[in-house]
C-alpha positions as CSV (number, residue, x, y, z in Angstrom):
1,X,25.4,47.8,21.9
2,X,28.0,48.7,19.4
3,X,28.7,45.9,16.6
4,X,31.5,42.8,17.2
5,X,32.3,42.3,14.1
6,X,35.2,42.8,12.2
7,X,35.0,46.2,9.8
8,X,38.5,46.5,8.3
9,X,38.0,47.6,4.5
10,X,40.2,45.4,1.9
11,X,43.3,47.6,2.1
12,X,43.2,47.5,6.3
13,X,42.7,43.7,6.0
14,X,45.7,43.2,3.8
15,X,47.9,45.7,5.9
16,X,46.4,43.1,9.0
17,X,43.9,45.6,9.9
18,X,40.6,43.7,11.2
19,X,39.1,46.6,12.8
20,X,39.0,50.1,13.4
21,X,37.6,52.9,15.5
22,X,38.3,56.4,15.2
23,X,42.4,55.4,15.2
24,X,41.8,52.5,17.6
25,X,42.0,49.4,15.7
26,X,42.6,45.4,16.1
27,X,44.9,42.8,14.4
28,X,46.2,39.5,14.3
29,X,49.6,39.3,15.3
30,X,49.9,35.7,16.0
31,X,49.0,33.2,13.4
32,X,46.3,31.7,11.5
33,X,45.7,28.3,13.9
34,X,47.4,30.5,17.2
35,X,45.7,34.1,16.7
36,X,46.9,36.8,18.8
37,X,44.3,39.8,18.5
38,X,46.2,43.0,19.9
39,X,44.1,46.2,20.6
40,X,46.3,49.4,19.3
41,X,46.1,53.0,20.9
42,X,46.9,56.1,18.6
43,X,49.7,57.7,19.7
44,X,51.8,60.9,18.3
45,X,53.6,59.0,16.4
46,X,53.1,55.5,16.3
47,X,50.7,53.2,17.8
48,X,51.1,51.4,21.1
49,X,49.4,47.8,22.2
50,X,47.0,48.5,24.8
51,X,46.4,44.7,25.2
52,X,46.2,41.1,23.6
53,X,43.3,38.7,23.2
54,X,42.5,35.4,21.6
55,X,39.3,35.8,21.3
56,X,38.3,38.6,18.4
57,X,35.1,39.8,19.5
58,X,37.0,40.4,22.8
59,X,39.6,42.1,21.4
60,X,37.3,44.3,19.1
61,X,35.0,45.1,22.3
62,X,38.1,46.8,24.0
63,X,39.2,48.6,20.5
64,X,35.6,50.0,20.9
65,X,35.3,50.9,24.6
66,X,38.8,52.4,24.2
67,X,37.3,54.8,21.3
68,X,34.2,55.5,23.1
69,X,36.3,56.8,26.2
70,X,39.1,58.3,24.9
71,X,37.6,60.4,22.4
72,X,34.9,62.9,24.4
């Protein structure tokens, strides 16, 4: 099973990157005490929300099925 746990590198995390798979990535865009972890698709040219969790290790578990799928 592939890891839960957030991989953004310093630059990601301060552009609100938490993680990232091959151009699928998570961030918060709710607040510190009211998180909002939204799962981002690659498109042409821009990204599109696939979906919103509060839970990150949900979140980054649909980021990572979505790469795994999408990308044969």
């Amino acid at each position: 099973m592939e890891s839960e746990k957030a991989n953004g590198t310093k630059e990601e995390k301060y552009l609100n990157i938490l993680h990232e798979n091959k151009g699928y990535y998570v961030s918060n865009e709710g607040s510190v005490t009211n998180p909002s972890y939204h799962v981002w698709m690659p498109e042409i040219t821009q990204a599109k929300a696939d979906s919103a969790y509060q839970e990150l290790s949900l979140a980054i578990s649909r980021c990572n099925y979505l790469a795994k799928t999408h990308n044969q």
